[in-house]
MARKOL-921333 format. One record per residue (C-alpha): x, y, z; residue number from 1. Coordinates in pm, 1 decimal. Example, Ala and Ser with C-alpha at 12.3 -4.5 7.8 and 13.67 -1.06 7.14 Angstrom:
((1230.0 -450.0 780.0) 1);
((1367.0 -106.0 714.0) 2);
! end
This chain:
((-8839.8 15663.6 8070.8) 1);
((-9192.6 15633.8 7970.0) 2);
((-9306.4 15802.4 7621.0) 3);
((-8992.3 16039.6 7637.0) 4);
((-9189.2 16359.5 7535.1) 5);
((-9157.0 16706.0 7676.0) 6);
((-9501.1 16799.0 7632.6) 7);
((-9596.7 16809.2 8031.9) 8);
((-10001.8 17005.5 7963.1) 9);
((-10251.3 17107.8 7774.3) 10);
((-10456.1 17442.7 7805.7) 11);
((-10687.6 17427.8 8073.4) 12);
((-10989.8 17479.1 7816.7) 13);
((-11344.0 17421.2 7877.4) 14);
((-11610.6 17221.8 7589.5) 15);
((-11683.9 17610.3 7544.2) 16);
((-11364.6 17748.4 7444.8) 17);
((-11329.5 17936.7 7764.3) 18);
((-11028.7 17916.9 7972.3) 19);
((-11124.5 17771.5 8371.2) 20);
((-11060.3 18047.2 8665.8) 21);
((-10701.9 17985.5 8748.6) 22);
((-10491.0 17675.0 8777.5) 23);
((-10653.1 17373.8 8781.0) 24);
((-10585.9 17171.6 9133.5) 25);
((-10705.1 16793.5 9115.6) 26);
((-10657.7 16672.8 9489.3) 27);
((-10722.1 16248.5 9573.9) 28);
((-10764.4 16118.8 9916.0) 29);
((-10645.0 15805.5 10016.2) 30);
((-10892.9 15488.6 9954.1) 31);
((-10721.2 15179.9 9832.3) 32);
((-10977.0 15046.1 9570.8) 33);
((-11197.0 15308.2 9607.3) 34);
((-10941.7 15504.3 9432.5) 35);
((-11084.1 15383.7 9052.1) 36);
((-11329.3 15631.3 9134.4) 37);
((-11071.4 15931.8 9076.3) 38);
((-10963.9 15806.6 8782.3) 39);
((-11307.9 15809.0 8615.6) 40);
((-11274.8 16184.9 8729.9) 41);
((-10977.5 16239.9 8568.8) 42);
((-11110.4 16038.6 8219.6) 43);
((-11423.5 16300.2 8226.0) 44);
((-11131.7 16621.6 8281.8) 45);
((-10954.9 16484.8 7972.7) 46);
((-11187.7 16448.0 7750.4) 47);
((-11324.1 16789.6 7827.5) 48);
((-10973.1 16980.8 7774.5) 49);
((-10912.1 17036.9 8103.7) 50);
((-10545.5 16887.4 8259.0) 51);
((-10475.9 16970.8 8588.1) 52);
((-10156.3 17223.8 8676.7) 53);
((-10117.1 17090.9 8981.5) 54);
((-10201.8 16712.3 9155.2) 55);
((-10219.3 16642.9 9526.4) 56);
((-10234.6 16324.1 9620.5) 57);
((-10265.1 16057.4 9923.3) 58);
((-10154.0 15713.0 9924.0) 59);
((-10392.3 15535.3 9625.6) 60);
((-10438.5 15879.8 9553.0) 61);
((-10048.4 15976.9 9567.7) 62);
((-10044.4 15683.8 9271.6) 63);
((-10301.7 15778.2 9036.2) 64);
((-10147.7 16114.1 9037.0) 65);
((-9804.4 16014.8 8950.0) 66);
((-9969.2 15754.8 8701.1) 67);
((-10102.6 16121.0 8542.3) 68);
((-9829.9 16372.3 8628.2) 69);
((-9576.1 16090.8 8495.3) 70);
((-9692.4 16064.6 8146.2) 71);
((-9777.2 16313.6 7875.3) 72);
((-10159.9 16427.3 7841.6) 73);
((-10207.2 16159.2 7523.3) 74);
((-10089.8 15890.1 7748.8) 75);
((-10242.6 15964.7 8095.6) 76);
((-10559.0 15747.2 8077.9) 77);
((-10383.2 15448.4 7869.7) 78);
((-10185.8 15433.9 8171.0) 79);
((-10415.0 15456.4 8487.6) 80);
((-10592.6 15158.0 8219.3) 81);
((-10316.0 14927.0 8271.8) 82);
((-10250.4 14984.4 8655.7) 83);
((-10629.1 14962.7 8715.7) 84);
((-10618.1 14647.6 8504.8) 85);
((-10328.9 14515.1 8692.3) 86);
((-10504.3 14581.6 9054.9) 87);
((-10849.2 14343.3 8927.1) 88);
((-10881.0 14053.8 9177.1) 89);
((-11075.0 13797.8 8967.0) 90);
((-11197.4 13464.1 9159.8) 91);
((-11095.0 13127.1 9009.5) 92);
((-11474.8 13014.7 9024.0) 93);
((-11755.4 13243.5 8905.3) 94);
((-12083.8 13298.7 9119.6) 95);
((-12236.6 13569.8 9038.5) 96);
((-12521.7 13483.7 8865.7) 97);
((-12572.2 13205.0 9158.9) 98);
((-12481.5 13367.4 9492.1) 99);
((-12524.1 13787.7 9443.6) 100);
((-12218.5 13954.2 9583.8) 101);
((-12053.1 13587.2 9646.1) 102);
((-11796.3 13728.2 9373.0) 103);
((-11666.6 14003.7 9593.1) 104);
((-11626.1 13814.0 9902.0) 105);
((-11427.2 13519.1 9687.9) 106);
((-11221.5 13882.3 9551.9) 107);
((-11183.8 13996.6 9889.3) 108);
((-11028.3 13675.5 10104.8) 109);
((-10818.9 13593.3 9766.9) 110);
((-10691.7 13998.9 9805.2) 111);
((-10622.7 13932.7 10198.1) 112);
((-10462.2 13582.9 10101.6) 113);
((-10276.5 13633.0 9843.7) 114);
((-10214.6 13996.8 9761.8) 115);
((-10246.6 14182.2 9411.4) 116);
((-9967.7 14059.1 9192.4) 117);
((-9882.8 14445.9 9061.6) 118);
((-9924.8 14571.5 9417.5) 119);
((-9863.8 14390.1 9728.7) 120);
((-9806.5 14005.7 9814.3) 121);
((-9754.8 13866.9 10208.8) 122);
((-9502.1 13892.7 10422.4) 123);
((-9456.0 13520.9 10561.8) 124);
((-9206.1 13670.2 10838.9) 125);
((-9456.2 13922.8 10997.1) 126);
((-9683.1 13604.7 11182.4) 127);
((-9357.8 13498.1 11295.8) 128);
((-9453.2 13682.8 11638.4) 129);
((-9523.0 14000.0 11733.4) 130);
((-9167.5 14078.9 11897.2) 131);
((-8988.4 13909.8 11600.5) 132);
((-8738.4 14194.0 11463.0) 133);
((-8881.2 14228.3 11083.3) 134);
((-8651.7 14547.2 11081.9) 135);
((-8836.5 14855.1 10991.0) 136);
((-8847.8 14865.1 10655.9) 137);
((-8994.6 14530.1 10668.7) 138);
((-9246.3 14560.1 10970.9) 139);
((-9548.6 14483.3 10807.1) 140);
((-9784.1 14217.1 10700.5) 141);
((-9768.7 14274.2 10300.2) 142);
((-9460.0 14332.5 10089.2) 143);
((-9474.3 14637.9 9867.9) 144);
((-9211.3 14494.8 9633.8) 145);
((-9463.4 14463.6 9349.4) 146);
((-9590.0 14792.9 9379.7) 147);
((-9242.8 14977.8 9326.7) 148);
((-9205.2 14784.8 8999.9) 149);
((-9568.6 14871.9 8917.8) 150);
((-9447.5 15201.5 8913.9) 151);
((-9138.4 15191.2 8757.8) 152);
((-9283.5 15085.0 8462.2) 153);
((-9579.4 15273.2 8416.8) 154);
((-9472.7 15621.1 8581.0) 155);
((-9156.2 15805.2 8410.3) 156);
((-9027.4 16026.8 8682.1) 157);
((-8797.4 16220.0 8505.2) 158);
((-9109.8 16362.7 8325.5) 159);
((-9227.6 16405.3 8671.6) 160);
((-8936.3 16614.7 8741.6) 161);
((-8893.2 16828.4 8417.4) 162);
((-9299.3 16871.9 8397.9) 163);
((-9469.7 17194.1 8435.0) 164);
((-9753.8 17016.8 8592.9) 165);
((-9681.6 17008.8 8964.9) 166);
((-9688.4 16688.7 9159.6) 167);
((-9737.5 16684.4 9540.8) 168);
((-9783.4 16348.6 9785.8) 169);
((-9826.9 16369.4 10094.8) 170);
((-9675.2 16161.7 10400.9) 171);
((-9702.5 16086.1 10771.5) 172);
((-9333.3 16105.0 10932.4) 173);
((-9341.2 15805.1 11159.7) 174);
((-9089.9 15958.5 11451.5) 175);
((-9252.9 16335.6 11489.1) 176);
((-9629.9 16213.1 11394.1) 177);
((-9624.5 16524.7 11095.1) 178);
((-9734.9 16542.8 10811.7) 179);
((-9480.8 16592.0 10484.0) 180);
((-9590.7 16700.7 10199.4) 181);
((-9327.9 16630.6 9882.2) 182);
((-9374.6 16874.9 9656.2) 183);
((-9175.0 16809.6 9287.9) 184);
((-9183.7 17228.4 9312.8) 185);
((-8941.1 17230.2 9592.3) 186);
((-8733.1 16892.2 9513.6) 187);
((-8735.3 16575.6 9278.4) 188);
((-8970.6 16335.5 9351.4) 189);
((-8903.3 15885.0 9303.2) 190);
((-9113.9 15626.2 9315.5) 191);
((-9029.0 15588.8 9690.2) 192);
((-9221.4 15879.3 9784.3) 193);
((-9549.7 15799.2 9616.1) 194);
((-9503.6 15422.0 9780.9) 195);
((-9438.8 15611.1 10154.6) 196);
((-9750.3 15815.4 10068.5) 197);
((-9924.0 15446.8 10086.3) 198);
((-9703.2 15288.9 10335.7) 199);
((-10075.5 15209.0 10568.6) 200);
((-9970.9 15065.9 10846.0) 201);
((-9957.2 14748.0 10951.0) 202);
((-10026.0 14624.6 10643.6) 203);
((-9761.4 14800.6 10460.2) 204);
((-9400.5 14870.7 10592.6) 205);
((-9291.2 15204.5 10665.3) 206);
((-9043.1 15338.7 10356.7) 207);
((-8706.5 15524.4 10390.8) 208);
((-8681.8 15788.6 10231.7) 209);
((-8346.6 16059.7 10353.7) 210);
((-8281.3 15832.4 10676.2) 211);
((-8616.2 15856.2 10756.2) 212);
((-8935.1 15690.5 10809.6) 213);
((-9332.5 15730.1 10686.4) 214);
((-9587.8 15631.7 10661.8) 215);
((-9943.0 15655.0 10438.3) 216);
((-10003.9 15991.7 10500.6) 217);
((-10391.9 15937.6 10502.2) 218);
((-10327.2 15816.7 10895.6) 219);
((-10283.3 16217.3 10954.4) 220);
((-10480.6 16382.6 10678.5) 221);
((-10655.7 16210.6 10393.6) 222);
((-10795.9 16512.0 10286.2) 223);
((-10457.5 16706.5 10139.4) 224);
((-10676.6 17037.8 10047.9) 225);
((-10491.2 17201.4 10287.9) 226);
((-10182.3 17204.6 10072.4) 227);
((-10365.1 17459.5 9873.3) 228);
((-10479.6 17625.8 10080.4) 229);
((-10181.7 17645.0 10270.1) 230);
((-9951.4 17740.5 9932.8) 231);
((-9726.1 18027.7 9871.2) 232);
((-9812.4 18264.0 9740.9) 233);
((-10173.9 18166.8 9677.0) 234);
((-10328.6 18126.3 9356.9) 235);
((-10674.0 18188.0 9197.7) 236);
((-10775.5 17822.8 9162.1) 237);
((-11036.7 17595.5 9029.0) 238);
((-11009.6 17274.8 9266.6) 239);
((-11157.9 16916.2 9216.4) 240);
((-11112.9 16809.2 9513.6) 241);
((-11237.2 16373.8 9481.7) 242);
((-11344.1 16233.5 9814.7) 243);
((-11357.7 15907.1 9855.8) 244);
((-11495.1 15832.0 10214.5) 245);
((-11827.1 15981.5 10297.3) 246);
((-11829.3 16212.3 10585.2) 247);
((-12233.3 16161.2 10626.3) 248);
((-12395.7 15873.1 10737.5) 249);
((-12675.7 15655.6 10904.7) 250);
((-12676.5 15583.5 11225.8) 251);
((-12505.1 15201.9 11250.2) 252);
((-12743.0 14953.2 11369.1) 253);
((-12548.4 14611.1 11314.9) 254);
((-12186.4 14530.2 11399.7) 255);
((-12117.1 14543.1 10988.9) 256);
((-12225.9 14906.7 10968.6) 257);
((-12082.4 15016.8 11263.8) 258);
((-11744.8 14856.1 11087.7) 259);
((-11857.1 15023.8 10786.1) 260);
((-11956.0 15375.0 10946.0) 261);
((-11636.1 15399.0 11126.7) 262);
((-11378.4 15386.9 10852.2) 263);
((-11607.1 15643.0 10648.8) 264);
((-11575.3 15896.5 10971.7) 265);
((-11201.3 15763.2 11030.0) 266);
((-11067.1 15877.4 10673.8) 267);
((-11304.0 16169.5 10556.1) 268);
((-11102.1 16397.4 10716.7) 269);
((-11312.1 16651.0 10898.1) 270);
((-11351.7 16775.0 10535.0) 271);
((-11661.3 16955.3 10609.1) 272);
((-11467.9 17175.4 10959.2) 273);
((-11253.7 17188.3 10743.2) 274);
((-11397.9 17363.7 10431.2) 275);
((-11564.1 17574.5 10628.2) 276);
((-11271.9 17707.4 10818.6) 277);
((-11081.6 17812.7 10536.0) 278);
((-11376.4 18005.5 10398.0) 279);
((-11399.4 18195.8 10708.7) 280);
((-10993.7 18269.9 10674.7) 281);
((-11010.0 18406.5 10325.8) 282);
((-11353.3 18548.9 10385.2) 283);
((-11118.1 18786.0 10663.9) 284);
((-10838.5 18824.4 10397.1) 285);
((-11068.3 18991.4 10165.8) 286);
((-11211.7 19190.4 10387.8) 287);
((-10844.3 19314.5 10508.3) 288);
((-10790.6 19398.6 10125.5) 289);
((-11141.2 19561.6 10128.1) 290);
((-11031.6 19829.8 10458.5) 291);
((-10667.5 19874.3 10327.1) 292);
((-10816.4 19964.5 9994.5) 293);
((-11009.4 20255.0 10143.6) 294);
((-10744.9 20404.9 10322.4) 295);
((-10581.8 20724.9 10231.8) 296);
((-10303.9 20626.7 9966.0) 297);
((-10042.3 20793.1 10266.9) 298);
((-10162.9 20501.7 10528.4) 299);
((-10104.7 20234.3 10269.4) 300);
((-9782.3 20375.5 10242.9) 301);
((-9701.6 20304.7 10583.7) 302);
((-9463.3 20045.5 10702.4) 303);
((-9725.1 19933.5 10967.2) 304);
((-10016.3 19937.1 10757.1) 305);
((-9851.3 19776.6 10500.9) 306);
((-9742.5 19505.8 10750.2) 307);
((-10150.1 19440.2 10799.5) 308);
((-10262.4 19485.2 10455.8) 309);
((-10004.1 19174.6 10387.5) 310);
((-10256.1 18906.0 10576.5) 311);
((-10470.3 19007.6 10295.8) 312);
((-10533.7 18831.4 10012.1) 313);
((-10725.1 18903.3 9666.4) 314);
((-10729.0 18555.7 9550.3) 315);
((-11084.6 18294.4 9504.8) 316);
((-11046.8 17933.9 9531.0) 317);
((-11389.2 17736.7 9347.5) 318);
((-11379.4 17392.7 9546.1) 319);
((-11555.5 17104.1 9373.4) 320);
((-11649.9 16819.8 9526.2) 321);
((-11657.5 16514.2 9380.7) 322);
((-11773.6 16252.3 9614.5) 323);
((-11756.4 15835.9 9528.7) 324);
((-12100.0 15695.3 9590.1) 325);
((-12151.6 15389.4 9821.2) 326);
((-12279.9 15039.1 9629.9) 327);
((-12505.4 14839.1 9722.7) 328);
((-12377.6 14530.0 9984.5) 329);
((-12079.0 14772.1 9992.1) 330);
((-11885.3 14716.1 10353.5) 331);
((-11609.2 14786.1 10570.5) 332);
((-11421.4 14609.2 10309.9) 333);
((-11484.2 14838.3 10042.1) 334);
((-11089.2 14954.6 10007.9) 335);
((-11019.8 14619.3 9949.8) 336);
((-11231.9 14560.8 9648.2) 337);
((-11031.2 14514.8 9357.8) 338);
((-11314.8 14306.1 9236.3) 339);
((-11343.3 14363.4 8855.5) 340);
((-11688.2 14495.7 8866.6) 341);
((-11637.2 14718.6 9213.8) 342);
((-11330.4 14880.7 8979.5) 343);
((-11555.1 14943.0 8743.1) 344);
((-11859.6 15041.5 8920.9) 345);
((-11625.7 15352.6 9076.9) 346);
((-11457.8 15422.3 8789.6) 347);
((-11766.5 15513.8 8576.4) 348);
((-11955.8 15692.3 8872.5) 349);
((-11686.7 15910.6 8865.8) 350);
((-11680.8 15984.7 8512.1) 351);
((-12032.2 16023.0 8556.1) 352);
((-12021.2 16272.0 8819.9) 353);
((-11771.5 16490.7 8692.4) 354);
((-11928.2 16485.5 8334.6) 355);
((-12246.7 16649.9 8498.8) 356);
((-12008.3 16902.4 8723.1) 357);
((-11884.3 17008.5 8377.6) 358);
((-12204.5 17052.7 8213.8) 359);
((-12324.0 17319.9 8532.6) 360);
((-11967.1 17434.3 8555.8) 361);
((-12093.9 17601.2 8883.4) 362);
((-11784.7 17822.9 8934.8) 363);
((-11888.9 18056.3 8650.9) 364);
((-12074.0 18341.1 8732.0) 365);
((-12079.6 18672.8 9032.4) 366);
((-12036.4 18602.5 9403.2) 367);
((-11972.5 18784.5 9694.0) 368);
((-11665.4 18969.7 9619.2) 369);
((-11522.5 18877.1 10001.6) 370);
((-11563.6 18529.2 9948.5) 371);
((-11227.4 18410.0 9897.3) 372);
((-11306.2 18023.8 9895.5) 373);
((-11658.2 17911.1 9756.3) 374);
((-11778.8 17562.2 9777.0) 375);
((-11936.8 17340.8 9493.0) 376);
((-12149.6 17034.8 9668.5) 377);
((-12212.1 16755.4 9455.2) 378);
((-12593.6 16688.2 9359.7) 379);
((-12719.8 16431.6 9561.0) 380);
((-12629.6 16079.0 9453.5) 381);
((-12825.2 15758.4 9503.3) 382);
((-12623.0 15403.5 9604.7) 383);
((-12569.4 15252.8 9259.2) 384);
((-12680.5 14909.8 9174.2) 385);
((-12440.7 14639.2 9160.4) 386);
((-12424.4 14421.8 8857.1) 387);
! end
C-alpha cells in the first residue's frame, strides 16, 4: 500500500474550465529509456487538470502507467520522479566537457555491464551456453529481480484494482504468438503483469503469469491504440497517444544508421496503416448511422435492419500524437540511455510538446460529422541539442 487514499481522478478539466470530449485515453509504446519522454507528457496533463480515465501501456510504457494508475493524482509525478531517478546510469568518471557524447557511451557499456540497480542486473548463468537449461523463467541474459521490487514499492496495486481510472498492459503470449491485453476492467492486475508487458526477449526472461508464458508485448504491437479502438462498447474519446519510435526517416547511409533506422521501423508499429485504417472503419460506421437514420421509422424497426444499423457507430475518437524527438549523436542505442542528461533531455521535450498541444487544443471545434476518428499530427520538431 502506497498513500492509502481512495481518491483514484480528477475531472478531466481543461486551463479553460471546459471539460475535454470524452474520456481521456493516454496510450505509451514500448521504448526502454526513451520512455522519460511519456512522462514529461504526463507532467504537462497534470498540471493542466487533465488525468487520464483510462492508460494503455507497453512494456516501459506498461510501467509508467502503473507508476500513474497506482498512486493518487497528488502523488503521480513524485512517483514516476523516483523511478526515473532510480533508472539514471551515471559514469564513475566525468567527460563531458572533454570528449562530447563520451558520457553516454561510458552510460551505455556500464548499462550493458552491469545493469540498472532498480531495474535489471545480469544473469551470469545465461553465457553458460546456449543449450544450458536456464529454465524458462530464467532464459534470459538480465535478471528482472530488481525491477519487481521497483515496483512493489512505488506502485500500490490495490489502488490499481479499486481505481476508477482503468489500467490496461499489454503482452505477447509466448506459445500462440498473440497478443494479451490485461485489462484491470475485466480482472485484477500485479506487478507480474506490468513486468511480462517488458519481458523483451533475450534480454529479459519470459514471466508466468496463470501457467503461462509472455513476453514484452512491444515484439507484436508497440503501438496498443488498437485497444481503443477495439473496446466495447466504444467511447467518445480524447486520445494522447505518445510514440516513441519514429516511423519516418532518412535513408541510412552508414552501418550506424542503418542500426539506427531499423529499430525506429521495427517498433513504430505501422502506426501510420494503422491510423488510417481505423479512420476509414468508423468513417463507414457513421455513414451506416447516417442511411439507418433516414429510413422510414418501420425499417428501423426491423429485426434485419436493425441487425445492420448495429455495425454503426455514433462515437469520435480525437487522436493526438505526441511523438519523442531524436537527439543529436542519438543511435541504435537510444533505449538504452539511462544517461542522466538523455532522461532528461526526453523528459522535458515531452512536457514541451504536450504543453503546446494544450495551448491549440486541436480537437475543439466542427468536423465532418462522418468522421468517426480524426487525427492530431504533431508540429514539426527539430533534433534537440544535447547538453
Amino acid at each position: 500500500m502506497i498513500d492509502g487514499q481512495d481518491n483514484c481522478t480528477s475531472p478531466n478539466m481543461s486551463p479553460l474550465g471546459k471539460s475535454e470530449p470524452g474520456q481521456v485515453v493516454l496510450v505509451l509504446q514500448g521504448g526502454g529509456a526513451l520512455g522519460s519522454y511519456q512522462a514529461g507528457v504526463y507532467q504537462a496533463l497534470h498540471e493542466a487538470g487533465i488525468e487520464p480515465d483510462w492508460i494503455i501501456g507497453t512494456s516501459i510504457g506498461a510501467i509508467n502507467a502503473s507508476l500513474i494508475a497506482g498512486n493518487s493524482p497528488q502523488n503521480r509525478l513524485p512517483r514516476l520522479r523516483e523511478f526515473w531517478k532510480k533508472m539514471e546510469q551515471n559514469p564513475i568518471w566525468n567527460f563531458r566537457d572533454i570528449f562530447p557524447g563520451f558520457n553516454e557511451k561510458l552510460s551505455y557499456w556500464s548499462t550493458v555491464t552491469n545493469g540498472i540497480p532498480g531495474f535489471f542486473r545480469p544473469n551470469p548463468l545465461a553465457h553458460a551456453g546456449e543449450s544450458y537449461p536456464l529454465g524458462a523463467d530464467q532464459a534470459g541474459y538480465y535478471s528482472t529481480s530488481p525491477l519487481e521490487r521497483t515496483l512493489t514499492e512505488l506502485v500500490d496495486f490495490d489502488l490499481v484494482n479499486r481505481c476508477t481510472l482503468r489500467l490496461t498492459v499489454g503482452a505477447a503470449h509466448v506459445r500462440s504468438s498473440q497478443m494479451r491485453y490485461f485489462d484491470s476492467r475485466d480482472g485484477e492486475l500485479g506487478v507480474k503483469h506490468i513486468m511480462a508487458s517488458g519481458a523483451l526477449p533475450p534480454a529479459f526472461p519470459a514471466v508466468r503469469i496463470d501457467d503461462e508464458l509472455y513476453w514484452d508485448g512491444g515484439i507484436l504491437s508497440n503501438s496498443p491504440t488498437e485497444a481503443v479502438f477495439d473496446d466495447s462498447p466504444r467511447k467518445n474519446s480524447l486520445i494522447f497517444a505518445v510514440h516513441l519510435w519514429n516511423p519516418s526517416g532518412a535513408e541510412p547511409t552508414t552501418m550506424a544508421e542503418v542500426l539506427n533506422r531499423h529499430k525506429d521501423v521495427q517498433y513504430s508499429s505501422r502506426i501510420a496503416s494503422q491510423i488510417a485504417r481505423q479512420e476509414q472503419a468508423h468513417r463507414l460506421r457513421h455513414v451506416i448511422n447516417q442511411l439507418a437514420a433516414r429510413l422510414p421509422e418501420a425499417e428501423r424497426q426491423s429485426e434485419a435492419v436493425r441487425e445492420l444499423a448495429s455495425y454503426g457507430c455514433p462515437t469520435r475518437m480525437h487522436v493526438v500524437r505526441l511523438l519523442a524527438p531524436q537527439l543529436n549523436r542519438e543511435n541504435h542505442t537510444k533505449d538504452i540511455d539511462f544517461s542522466p542528461s538523455g532522461i532528461m533531455q526526453r523528459w522535458d521535450a515531452g512536457y514541451r510538446h504536450t504543453k503546446a498541444v494544450l495551448e491549440r487544443r486541436p480537437w475543439v471545434g466542427e468536423f465532418d460529422p462522418l468522421a468517426g476518428v480524426v487525427l492530431h499530427e504533431q508540429m514539426e520538431i527539430l533534433p534537440e541539442a544535447a547538453e
